[in-house]
N, C-alpha and C positions, 0 to 999 in steps of 0.2 A: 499487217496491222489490223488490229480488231474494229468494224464499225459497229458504234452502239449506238442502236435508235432510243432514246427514252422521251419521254414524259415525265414532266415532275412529280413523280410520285414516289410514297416511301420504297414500293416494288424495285419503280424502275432506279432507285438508287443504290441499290442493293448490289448492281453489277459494277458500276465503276468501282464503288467500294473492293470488292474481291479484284476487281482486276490491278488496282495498285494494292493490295496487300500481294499478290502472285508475283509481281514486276513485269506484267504484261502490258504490253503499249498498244493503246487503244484511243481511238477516234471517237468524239462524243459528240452526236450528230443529235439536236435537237428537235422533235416533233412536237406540235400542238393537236391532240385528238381532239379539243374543242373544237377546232376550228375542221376538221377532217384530214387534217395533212398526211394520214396514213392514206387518204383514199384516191392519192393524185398520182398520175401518170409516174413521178421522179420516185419514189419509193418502194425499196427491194421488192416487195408483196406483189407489186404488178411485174415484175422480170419472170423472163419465163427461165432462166438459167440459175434463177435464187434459190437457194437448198435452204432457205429458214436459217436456224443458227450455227452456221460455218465459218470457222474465224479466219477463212483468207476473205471473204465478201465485204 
């Protein structure tokens, strides 16, 4: 299953979108950049085993 970090932006809507027109099943994992929640310890970016956009992650 795919996890998808977004933010609500028109960008980051652009992927669920393709991913149910593909019939790809995907996990939609909510982030707030307001608030920094890209820059906490639990978010792929700090893993040292995260390959960026790999869709077993």
């Amino acid at each position: 299953m795919i996890e998808v970090y977004a933010f609500a932006t028109p960008n980051s809507v652009r992927v669920p979108i393709a991913l149910e027109e593909l019939g790809l099943a995907y996990e939609l994992k909510p982030i707030n950049v307001r608030k920094g929640e890209q820059k906490l310890p639990d978010y792929p970016g700090h893993q040292p085993q995260w390959q960026g956009s790999s869709p077993d992650r």
